[in-house]
C-alpha positions in Angstrom: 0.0 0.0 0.0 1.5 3.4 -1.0 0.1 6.5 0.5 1.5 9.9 -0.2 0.9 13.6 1.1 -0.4 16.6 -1.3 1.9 19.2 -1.0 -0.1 21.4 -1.2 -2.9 20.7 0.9 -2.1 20.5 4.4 -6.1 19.8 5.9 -5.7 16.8 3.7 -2.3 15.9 4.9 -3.4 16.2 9.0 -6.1 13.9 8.2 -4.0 11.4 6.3 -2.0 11.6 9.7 -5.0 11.1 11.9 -6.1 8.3 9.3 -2.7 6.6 10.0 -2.6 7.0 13.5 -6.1 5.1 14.0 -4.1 2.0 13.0 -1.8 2.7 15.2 -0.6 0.3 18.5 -1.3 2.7 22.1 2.8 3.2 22.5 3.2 4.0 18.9 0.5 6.8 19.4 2.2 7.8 22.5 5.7 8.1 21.2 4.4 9.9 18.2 2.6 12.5 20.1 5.7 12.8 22.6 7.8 13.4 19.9 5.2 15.8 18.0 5.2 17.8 21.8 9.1 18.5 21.8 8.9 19.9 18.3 6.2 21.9 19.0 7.2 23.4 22.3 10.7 23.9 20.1 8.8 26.2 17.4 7.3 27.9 20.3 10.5 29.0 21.6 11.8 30.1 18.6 8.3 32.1 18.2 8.2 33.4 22.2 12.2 34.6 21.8 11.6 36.4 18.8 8.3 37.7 18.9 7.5 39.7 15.1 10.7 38.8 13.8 10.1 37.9 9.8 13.6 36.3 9.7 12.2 33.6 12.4 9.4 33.0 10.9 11.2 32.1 7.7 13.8 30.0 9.6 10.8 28.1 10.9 9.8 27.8 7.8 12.9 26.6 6.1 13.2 24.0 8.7 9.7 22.4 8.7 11.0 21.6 4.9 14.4 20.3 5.5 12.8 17.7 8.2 10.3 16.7 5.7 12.3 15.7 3.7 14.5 14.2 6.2 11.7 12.1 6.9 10.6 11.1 4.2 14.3 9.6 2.6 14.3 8.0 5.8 11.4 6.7 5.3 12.4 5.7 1.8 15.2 3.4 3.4 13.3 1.9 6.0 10.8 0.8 3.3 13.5 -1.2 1.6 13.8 -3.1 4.2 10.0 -3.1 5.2 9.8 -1.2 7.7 8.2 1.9 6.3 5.6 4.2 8.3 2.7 2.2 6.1 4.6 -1.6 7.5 4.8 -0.6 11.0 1.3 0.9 11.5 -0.3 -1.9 9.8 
């Protein structure tokens, strides 16, 4: 099974999430959302410490991208050996 986000459409993306992560084992959800938290409260930071500041908000930006696509080569090599995101959560 191959799913695969729309670039641009993030409503459709979050629900694609959500869709995935009804599959998914209780510690898998917990782990995901733990990890989901530090990011979060990370961007936060950033936001709090530099409150109106364009340049942030294009750092935040520019770094929401470069993990995206961090995740998803990564995810590229675990589904070689099948252990993508689609494997694991079904």
């Amino acid at each position: 099974m191959s799913v695969g986000f729309k670039s641009d459409d993030i409503d459709a993306n979050i629900a694609l999430i959500e869709q995935l992560m009804s599959g998914a084992t209780q510690d898998f959800g917990n782990r995901a959302m733990r990890a989901g938290q530090e990011v979060e409260k990370a961007v936060h930071n950033v936001i709090k410490s530099r409150v109106g500041d364009p340049a942030a908000s294009i750092g935040i930006a520019f770094a929401v991208h470069k993990v995206a696509k961090m995740l998803i080569e990564g995810d590229r090599k675990a589904e070689e050996q099948d252990r993508g995101v689609i494997q694991l959560l079904s």
